[in-house]
C-alpha positions as CSV (number, residue, x, y, z in Angstrom):
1,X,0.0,0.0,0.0
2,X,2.6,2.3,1.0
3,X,4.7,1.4,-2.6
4,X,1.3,2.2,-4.3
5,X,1.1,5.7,-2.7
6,X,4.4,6.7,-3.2
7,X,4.0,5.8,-6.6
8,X,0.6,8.1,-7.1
9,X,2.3,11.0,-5.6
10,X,5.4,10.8,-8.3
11,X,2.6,10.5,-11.0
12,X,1.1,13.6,-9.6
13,X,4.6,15.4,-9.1
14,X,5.3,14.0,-13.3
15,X,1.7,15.5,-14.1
16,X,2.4,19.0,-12.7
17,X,6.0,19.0,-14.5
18,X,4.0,18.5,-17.7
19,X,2.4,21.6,-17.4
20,X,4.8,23.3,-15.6
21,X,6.3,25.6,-18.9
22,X,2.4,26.1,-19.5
23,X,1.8,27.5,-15.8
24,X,4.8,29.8,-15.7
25,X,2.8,32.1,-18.6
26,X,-0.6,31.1,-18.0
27,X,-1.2,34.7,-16.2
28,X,0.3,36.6,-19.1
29,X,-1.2,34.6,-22.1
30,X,-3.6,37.0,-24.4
31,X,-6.5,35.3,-24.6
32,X,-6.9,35.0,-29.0
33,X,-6.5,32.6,-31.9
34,X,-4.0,29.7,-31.6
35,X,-1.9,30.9,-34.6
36,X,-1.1,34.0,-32.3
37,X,0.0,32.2,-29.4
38,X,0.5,28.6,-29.8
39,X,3.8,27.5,-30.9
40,X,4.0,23.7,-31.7
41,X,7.4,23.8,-32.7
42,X,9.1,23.1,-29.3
43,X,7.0,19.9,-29.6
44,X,9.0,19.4,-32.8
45,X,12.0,20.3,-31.1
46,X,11.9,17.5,-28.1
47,X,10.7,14.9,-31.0
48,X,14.4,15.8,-32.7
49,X,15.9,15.6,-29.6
50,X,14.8,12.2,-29.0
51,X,15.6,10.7,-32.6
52,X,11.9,10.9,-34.3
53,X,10.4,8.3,-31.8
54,X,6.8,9.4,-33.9
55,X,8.5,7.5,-36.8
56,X,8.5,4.5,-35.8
57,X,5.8,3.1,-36.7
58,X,2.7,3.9,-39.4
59,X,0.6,7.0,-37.8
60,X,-2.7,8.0,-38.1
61,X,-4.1,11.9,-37.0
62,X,-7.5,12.4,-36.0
63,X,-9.0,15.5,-36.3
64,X,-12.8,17.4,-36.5
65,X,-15.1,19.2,-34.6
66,X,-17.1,15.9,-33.2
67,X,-16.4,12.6,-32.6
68,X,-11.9,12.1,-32.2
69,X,-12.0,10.0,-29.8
70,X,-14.3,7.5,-31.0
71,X,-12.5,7.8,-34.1
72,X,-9.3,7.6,-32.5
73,X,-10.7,4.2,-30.5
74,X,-12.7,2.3,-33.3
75,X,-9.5,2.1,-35.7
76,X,-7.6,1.1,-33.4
77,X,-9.9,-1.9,-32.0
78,X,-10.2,-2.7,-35.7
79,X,-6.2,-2.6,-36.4
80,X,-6.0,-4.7,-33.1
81,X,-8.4,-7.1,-34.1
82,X,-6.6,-7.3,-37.6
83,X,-3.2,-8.7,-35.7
84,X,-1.4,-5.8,-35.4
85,X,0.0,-3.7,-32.3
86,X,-1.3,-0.4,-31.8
87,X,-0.5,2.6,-29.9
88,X,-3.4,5.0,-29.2
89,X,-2.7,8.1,-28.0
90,X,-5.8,10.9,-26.9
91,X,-7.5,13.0,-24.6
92,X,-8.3,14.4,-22.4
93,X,-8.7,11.8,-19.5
94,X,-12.0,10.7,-17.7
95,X,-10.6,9.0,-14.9
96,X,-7.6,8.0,-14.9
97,X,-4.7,10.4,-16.5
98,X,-3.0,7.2,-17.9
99,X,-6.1,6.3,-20.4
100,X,-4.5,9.1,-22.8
101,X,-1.9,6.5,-23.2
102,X,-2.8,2.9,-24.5
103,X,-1.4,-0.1,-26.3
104,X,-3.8,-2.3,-27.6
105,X,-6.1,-1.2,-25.7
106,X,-4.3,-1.4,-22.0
107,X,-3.4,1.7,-20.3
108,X,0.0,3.0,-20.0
109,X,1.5,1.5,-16.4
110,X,2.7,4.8,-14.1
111,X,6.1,3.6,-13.5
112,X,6.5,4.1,-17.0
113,X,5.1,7.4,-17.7
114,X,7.1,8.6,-14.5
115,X,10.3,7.2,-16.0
116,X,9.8,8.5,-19.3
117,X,9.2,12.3,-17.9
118,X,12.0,12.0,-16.0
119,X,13.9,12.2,-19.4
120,X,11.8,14.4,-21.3
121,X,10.9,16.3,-18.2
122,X,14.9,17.8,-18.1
123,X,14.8,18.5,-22.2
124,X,11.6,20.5,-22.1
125,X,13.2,22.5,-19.2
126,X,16.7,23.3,-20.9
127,X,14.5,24.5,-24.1
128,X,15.3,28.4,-25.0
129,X,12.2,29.2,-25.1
130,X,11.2,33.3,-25.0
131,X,9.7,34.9,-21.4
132,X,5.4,35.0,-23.7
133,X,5.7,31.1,-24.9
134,X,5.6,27.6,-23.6
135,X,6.3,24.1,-24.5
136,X,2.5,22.7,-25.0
137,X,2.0,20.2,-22.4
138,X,0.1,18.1,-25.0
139,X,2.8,17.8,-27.5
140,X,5.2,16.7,-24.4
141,X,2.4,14.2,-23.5
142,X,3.0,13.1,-26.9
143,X,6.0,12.7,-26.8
144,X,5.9,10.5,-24.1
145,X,3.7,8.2,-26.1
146,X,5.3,8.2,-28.9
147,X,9.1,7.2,-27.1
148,X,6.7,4.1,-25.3
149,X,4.5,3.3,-28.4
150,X,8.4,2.9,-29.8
151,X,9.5,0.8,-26.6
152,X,6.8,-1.6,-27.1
153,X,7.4,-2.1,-31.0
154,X,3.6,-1.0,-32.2
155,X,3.1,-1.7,-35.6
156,X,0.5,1.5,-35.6
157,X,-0.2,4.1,-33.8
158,X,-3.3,6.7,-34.0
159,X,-3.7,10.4,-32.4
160,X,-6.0,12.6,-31.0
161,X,-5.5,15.8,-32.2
162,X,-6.7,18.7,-29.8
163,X,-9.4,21.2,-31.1
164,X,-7.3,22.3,-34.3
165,X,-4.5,20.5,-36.3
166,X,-2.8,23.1,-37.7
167,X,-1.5,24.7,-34.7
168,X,-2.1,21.5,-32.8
169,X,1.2,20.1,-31.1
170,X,-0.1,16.4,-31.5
171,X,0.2,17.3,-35.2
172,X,3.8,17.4,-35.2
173,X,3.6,13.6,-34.8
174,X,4.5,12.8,-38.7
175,X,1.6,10.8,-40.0
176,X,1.1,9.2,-42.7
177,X,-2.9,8.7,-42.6
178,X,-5.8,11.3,-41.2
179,X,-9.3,10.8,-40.5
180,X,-11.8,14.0,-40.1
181,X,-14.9,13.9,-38.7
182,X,-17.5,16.7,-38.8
183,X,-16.2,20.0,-38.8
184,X,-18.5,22.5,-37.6
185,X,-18.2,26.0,-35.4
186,X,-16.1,25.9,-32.4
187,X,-14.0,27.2,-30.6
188,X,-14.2,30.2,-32.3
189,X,-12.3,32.2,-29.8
190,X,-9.4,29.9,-30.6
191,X,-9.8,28.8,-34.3
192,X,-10.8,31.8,-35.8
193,X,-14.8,33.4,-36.0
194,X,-15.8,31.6,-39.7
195,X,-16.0,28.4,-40.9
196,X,-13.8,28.8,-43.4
197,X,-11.3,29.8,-40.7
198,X,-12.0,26.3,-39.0
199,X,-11.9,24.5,-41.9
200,X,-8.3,26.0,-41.9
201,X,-7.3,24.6,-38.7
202,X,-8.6,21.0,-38.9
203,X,-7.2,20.9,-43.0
204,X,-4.0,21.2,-41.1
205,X,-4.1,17.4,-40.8
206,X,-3.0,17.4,-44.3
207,X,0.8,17.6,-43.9
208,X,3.5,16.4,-46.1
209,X,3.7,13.1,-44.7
210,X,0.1,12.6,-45.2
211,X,-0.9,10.0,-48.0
212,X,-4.1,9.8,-47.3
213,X,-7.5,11.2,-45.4
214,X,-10.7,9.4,-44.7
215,X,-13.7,12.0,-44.2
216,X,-17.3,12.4,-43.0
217,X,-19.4,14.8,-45.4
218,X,-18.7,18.5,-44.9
219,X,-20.5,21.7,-45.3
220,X,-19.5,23.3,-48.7
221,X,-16.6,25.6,-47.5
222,X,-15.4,22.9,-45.1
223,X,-15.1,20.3,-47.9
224,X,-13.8,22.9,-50.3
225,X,-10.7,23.7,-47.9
226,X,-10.1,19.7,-47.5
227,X,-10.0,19.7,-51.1
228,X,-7.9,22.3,-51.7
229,X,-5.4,20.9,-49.1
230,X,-5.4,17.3,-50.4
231,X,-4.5,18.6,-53.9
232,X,-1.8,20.5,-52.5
233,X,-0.5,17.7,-50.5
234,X,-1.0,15.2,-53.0
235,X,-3.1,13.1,-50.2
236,X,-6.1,10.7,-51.4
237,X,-9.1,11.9,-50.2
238,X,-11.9,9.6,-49.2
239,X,-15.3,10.7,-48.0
240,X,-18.1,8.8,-46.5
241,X,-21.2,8.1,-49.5
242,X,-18.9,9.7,-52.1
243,X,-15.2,7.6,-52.0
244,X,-16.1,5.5,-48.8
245,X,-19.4,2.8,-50.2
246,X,-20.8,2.1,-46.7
247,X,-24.0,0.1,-45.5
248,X,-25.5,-0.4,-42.0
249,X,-27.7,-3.1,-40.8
250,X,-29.2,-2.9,-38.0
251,X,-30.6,-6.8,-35.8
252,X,-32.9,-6.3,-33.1
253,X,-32.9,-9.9,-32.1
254,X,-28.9,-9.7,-31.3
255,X,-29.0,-6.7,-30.5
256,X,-25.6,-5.6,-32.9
257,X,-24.9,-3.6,-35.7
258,X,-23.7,-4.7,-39.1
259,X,-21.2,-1.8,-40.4
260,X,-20.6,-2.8,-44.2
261,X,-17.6,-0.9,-46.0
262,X,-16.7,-1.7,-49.4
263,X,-13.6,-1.0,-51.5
264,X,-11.9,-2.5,-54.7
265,X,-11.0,-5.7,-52.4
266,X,-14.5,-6.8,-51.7
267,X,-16.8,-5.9,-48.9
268,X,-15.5,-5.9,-44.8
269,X,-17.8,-5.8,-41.9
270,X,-17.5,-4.7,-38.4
271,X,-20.0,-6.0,-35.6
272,X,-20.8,-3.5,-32.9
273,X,-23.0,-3.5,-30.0
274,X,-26.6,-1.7,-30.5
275,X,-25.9,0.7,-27.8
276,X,-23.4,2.3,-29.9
277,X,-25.4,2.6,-32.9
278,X,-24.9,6.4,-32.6
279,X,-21.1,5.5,-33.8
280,X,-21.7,3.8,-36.9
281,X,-20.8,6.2,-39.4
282,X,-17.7,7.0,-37.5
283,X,-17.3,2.9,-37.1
284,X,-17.6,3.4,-41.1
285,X,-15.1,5.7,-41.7
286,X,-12.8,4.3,-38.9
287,X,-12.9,0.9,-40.8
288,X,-12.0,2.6,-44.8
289,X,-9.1,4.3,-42.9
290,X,-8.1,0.5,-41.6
291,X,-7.7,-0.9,-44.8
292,X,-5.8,2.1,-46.3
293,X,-3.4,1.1,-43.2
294,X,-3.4,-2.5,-43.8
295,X,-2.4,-2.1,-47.3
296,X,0.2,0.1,-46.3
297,X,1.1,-2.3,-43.1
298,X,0.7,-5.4,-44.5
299,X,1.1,-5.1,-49.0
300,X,-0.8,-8.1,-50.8
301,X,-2.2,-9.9,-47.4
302,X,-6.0,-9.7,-47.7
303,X,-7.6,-7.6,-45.4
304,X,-10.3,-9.5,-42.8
305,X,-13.3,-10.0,-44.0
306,X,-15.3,-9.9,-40.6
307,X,-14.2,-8.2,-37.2
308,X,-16.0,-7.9,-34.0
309,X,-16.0,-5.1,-31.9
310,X,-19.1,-6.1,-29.6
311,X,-16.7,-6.6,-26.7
312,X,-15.6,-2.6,-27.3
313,X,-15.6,-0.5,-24.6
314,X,-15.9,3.3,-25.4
315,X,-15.7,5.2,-22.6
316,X,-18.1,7.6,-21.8
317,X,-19.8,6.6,-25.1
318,X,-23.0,5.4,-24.4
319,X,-21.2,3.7,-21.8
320,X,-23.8,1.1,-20.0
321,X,-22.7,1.1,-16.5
322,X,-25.6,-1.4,-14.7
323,X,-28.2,-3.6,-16.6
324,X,-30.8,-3.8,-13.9
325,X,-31.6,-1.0,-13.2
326,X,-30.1,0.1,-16.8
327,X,-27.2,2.8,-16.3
328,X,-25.7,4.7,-19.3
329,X,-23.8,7.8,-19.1
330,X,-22.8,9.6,-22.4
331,X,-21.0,12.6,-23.2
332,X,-24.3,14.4,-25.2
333,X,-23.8,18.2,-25.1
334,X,-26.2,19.1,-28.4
335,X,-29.2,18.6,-29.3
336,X,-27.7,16.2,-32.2
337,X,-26.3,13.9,-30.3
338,X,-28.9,13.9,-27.8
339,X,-31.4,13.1,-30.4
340,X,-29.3,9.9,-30.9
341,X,-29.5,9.1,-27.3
342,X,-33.4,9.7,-27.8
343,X,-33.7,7.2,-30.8
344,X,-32.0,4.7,-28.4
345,X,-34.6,5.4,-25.7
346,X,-37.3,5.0,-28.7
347,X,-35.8,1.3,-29.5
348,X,-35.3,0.3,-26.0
349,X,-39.0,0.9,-25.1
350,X,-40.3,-0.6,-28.5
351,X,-38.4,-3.6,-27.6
352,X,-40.1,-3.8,-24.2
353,X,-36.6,-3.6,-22.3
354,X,-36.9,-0.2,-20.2
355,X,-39.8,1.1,-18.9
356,X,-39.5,4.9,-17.2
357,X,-36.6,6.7,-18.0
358,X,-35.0,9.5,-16.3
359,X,-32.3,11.4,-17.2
360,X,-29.5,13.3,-15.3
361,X,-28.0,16.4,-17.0
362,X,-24.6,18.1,-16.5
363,X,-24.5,20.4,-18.8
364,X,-22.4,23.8,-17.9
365,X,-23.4,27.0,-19.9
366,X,-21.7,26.9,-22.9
367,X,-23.1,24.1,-23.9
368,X,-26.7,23.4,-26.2
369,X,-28.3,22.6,-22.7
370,X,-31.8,24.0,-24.4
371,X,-31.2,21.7,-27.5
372,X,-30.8,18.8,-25.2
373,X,-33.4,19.5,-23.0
374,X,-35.3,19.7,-26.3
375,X,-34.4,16.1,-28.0
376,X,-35.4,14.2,-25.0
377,X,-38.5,16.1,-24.1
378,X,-40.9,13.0,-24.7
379,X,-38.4,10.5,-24.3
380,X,-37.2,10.8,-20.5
381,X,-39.8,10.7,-17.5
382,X,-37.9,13.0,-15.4
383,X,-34.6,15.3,-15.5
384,X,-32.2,16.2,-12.9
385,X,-30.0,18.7,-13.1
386,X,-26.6,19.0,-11.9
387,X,-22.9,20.2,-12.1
388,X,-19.3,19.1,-12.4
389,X,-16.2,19.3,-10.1
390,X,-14.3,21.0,-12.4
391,X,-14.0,24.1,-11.0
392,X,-13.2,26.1,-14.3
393,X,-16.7,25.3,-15.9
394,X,-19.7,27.5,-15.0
395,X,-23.3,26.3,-14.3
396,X,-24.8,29.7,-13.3
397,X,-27.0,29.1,-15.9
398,X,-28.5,25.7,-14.7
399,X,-31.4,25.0,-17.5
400,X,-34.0,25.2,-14.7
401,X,-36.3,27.3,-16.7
402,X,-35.9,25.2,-19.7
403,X,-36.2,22.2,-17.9
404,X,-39.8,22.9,-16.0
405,X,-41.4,23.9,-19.3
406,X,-40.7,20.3,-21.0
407,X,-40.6,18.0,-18.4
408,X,-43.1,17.0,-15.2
409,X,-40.7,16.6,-12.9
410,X,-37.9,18.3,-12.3
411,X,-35.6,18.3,-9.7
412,X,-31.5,20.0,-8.9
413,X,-28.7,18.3,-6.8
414,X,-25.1,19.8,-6.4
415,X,-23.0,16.9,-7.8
416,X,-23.7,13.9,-9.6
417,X,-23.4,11.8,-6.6
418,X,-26.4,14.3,-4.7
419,X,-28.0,13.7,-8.1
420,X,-27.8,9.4,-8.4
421,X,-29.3,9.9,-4.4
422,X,-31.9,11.9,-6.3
423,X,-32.4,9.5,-9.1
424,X,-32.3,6.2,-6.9
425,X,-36.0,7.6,-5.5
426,X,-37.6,7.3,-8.5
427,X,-36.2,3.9,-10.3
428,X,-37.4,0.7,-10.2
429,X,-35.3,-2.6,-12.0
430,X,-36.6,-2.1,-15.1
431,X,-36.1,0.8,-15.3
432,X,-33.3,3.6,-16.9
433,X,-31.2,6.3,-16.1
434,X,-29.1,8.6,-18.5
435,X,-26.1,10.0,-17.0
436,X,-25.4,13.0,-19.7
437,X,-23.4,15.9,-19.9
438,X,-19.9,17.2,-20.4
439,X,-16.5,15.3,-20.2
440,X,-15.8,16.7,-16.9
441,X,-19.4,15.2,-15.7
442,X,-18.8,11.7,-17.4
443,X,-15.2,11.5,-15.7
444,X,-17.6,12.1,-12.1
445,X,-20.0,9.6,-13.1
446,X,-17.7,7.1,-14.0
447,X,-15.8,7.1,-10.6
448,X,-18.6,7.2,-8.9
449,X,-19.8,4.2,-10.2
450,X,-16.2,2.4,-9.9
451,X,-16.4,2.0,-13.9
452,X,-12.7,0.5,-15.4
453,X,-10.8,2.8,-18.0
454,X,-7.9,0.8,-17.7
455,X,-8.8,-1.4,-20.5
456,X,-10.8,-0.9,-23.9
457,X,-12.0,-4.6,-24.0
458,X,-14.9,-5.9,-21.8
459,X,-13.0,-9.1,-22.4
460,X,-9.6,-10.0,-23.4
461,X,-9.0,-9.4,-27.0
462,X,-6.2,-11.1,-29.1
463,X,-4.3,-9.2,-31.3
C-alpha cells in the first residue's frame, strides 16, 4: 500500500511538471487565436531531440469538430483485431490520466510514464524558449507516447488531435494517414470566427507526410478547404457516400450492428453493439481508414473480412454502467447527439426492455443545454440537473427554466453523486437512467460508479 502511494504521488509530481512551462505564462497569455499564441514547434524540437520516436511506426491523426475519440478508438480496435499492435494516444482523460496513453487497448502502467518524464521532463526545461511562450504540455504528453508506443514495438499508432491541427502540437507527430470527422463552429475564440477559418485549422491534418484522409461529409466551404489541401498535398481523399461505399444493418434480435464498407477488395464488416449505434458512421469511416493502413502495413495480405467489436468498450460513449436497473452515461452536449441518445430510448422501449426513464443532465453553460433539454422532451420521464467538479466550468446558468417547461418533474442536486441519491427515488429494475453531460461530468459519473478505463476490452481481446 505504501509502494502504491508513493507511486501516485510521483505520478502527480510527473503531471504538474507537464504543465509546468504552460503554468509559468498562464497569467500573461492574451487570450486570441491559436496561430497567435501557440507554438508547436518546441514539440517538434523534443521529438528531434529524442531521434523521431513518432516514426516509428505507421501513424494516423485524428481531427474534427465531433467525434476524435471514438474515431481515435474504433480504428484502433479494428487494427488490433486485424493482428497488429497499436499505440493510441488521446485525450483528455475521464478517470484516470494514464487512459490518454494505450497499447492495444491497455493503459499505460505509471512507473513508465514517470520514467519517461524523468527524461523528457529535463529537455523541455533546458529548451530556449522566450519569457510570452511555452512548451504545449500536450505535445510533451506526446511525446511520451510516442518514445513508449516505440519501446513496445507498435506496428500503428493513432492520435487525437486537440481542437485544431494546424496549430495542434499532437500534429507534429509525422503521420502518414488522417481521418476527419464533422467539422462545424467551435472554438471560435481559438480557431478563428468563420467556418472557413476552422476548416483551416482542422485541414492542417494534411501535412506532407500525409498520404491519405478518410472524411465524414462536410459543409460546402469545409469540404472545399479539405480539397484544396489534399491537392496540395497530394493526399487521397476519401469521404463517407462519395469515396467511402458504406451500408449499416441494423438486428434487433442480437442486439448488434452490421457496419458494411466496401472498397476495390470486396466488402468488410465490423460487428458492434446496438448501444453504440450512434457510432456507426464513425465505425464506417474508422474501418475505410483501416484498410488504407493494412495495405500500407501489410502489401498483398487480404484484409479480414469480418471483425467484431461487440466486446468494445468506449468510454463515456453510451457507456452502460448497470443492466438492472439500466445505467448509461454519455458525453451528449447538443441537441444532435442527444437526439441519438433519444432514438436509443425510442428502440429500447419498442423492444419492451426499459420502462421509465429518467435522465441526469450536467450540462455547464456553454453548452446546447436548451437543445438537449429539447431532444429528449418526450423521451425521459424526469430530468435532474446537476454540475461538475471541475472548477473552471460554469453552471450559473442551470437549464432550470428550460427544464420545467418540458418536463413533469424536475428536480437539482449539487453533484452527480447528490444527483444518483436523487435518481435512486424514483427507479425501479426495469427501469433507466441517463447519466449525460460534459467530459468533466462523465469523468464524475464514472468514478462514482467504480467504472474500469484501464482497459478498452470488456473481455480480453487477441491481437
Amino acid at each position: 500500500m505504501e509502494q502504491t502511494e508513493q507511486r501516485k504521488w510521483m505520478a502527480r509530481d510527473a503531471i504538474a511538471r507537464v504543465y509546468a512551462s504552460y503554468q509559468r505564462v498562464r497569467p500573461d497569455l492574451v487570450r486570441t487565436y491559436d496561430r497567435e499564441v501557440r507554438h508547436p514547434e518546441w514539440t517538434d524540437r523534443l521529438f528531434d531531440h529524442f531521434g523521431r520516436p513518432d516514426t516509428a511506426a505507421y501513424s494516423v491523426a485524428i481531427t474534427g469538430s465531433k467525434g476524435k475519440g471514438s474515431h481515435a478508438i474504433l480504428l484502433a480496435a479494428i487494427l488490433q483485431q486485424c493482428g497488429l499492435r497499436v499505440g493510441l494516444f488521446t485525450g483528455p482523460h475521464l478517470v484516470d490520466f494514464m487512459e490518454r496513453f494505450r497499447v492495444n487497448g491497455q493503459v499505460m502502467p505509471e512507473e513508465r510514464f514517470i520514467a519517461w518524464m524523468d527524461e523528457v521532463g529535463p529537455v523541455v526545461e533546458a529548451l530556449p524558449v522566450p519569457p510570452l511562450q511555452y512548451v504545449g504540455p500536450v505535445g510533451i504528453l506526446a511525446v511520451i507516447a510516442s518514445l513508449w508506443f516505440r519501446e513496445e514495438k507498435t506496428d500503428v499508432n493513432v492520435v487525437e488531435l486537440g481542437r485544431g491541427a494546424l496549430h495542434d502540437d499532437v500534429n507534429r507527430w509525422r503521420h502518414q494517414g488522417a481521418i476527419v470527422g464533422p467539422v462545424f463552429m467551435e472554438h471560435v475564440q481559438q480557431l478563428g470566427p468563420t467556418l472557413r477559418d476552422i476548416a483551416i485549422e482542422k485541414a492542417g491534418v494534411v501535412t506532407p507526410e500525409t498520404a491519405w484522409v478518410c472524411a465524414h461529409p462536410q459543409a460546402d466551404v469545409v469540404a472545399e478547404v479539405l480539397r484544396d489541401a489534399c491537392a496540395a498535398r497530394g493526399a487521397r481523399l476519401r469521404v463517407l457516400g462519395e469515396g467511402i461505399t458504406h451500408r449499416i444493418v441494423r438486428d434487433d434480435r442480437a442486439d448488434e450492428l452490421l457496419v458494411e464498407v466496401a472498397d476495390e477488395d470486396g466488402a468488410a464488416v465490423v460487428r458492434l453493439h446496438e448501444d453504440v449505434a450512434s457510432l456507426a458512421h464513425n465505425a464506417a469511416v474508422a474501418l475505410d481508414a483501416a484498410r488504407q493502413v493494412w495495405r500500407a502495413v501489410r502489401g498483398g495480405e487480404p484484409f479480414p473480412r469480418s471483425l467484431d467489436l461487440r466486446h468494445l468498450r468506449l468510454p463515456g460513449r453510451m457507456h452502460v454502467l448497470s443492466e438492472q436497473p439500466l445505467l448509461v452515461v454519455d458525453g451528449t452536449i447538443h441537441r444532435s447527439s442527444a437526439q441519438m441518445v433519444a432514438n436509443w430510448v425510442r428502440r429500447k422501449r419498442a423492444s419492451g426492455k426499459v420502462r421509465m426513464v429518467g435522465a441526469v443532465l450536467g450540462l455547464p453553460d456553454d453548452k446546447d443545454g436548451a437543445g438537449v433539454l429539447a431532444a429528449l422532451c418526450g423521451h425521459a420521464d424526469w430530468v435532474v440537473l446537476t454540475r461538475a467538479r471541475n472548477p473552471h466550468l460554469r453552471f450559473d446558468r442551470g437549464w432550470l427554466t428550460e427544464a420545467r417547461s418540458l418536463f413533469p418533474d424536475v428536480a437539482t442536486a449539487p453533484d452527480v453523486a447528490a444527483a444518483w441519491a436523487v435518481a435512486k427515488q424514483r427507479i425501479g429494475r426495469e427501469d433507466a437512467v441517463l447519466f449525460l453531460g460534459t467530459q468533466s461530468f462523465v469523468g464524475d459519473t464514472l468514478s462514482l460508479f467504480g467504472a474500469d478505463t484501464t482497459s478498452l476490452w470488456r473481455e480480453p481481446c487477441e491481437g
